[in-house]
N, C-alpha and C positions, 0 to 999 in steps of 0.2 A: 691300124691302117687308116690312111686318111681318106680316104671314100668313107669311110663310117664317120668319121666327124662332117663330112659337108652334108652326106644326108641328112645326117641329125639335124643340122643346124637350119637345113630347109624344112623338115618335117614340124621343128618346134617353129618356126616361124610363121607356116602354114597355123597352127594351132593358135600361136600369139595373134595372130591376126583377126580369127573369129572372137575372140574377146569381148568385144562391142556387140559383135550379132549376139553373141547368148547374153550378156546384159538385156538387148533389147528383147528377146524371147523371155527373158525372165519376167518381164515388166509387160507381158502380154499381147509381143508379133507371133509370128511364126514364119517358118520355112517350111520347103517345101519337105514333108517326112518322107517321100520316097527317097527324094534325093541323100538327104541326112540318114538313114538307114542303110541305104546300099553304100557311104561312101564309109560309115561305122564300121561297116563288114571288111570293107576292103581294107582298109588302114588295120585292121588286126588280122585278116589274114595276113599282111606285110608284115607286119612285128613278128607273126610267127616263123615268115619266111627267113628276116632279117636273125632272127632266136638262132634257126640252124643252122647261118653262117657265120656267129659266133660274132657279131656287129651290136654288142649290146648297148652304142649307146645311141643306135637307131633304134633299138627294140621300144629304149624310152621313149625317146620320142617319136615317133610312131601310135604307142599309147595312148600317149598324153594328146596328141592331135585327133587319134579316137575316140578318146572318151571326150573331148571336149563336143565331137561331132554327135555321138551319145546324147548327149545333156541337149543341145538344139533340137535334137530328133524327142528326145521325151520331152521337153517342155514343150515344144511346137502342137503335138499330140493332146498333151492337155488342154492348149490352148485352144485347140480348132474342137475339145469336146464340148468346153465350155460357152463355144461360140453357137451351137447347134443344139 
């Protein structure tokens, strides 16, 4: 169905876009980890939601925009340990 490809294609776009932020959290910014943790939750609860209407190639992406938001949430964490 083509609702699952525009999704997808916003979801991975969302995710191509933080690209730079987690560069720059790798190399010792941070974000805010509330924010980056709650937004990890909801983007896999959606993949999950997306799983049982059989949209899998939102499910991907979806993921892949969570897990990118994942990685900004733990590095951000490390970063603000090392800072204190």
């Amino acid at each position: 169905m083509w609702q699952d490809i525009v999704i997808a294609l916003v979801g991975l776009s969302f995710g191509f876009m933080l690209l730079p932020q987690l560069r720059d959290v790798i190399h010792g910014k941070s974000v805010n980890v509330y924010t980056a943790g709650l937004t990890t939750v909801g983007l896999y609860i959606l993949a999950i939601t997306f799983f049982t209407l059989d949209m899998w190639i939102t499910v991907i992406a979806e993921i892949f925009s969570g897990t990118v938001w994942f990685l900004l949430f733990l590095f951000s964490a490390i970063n603000k340990r090392k800072t204190t």
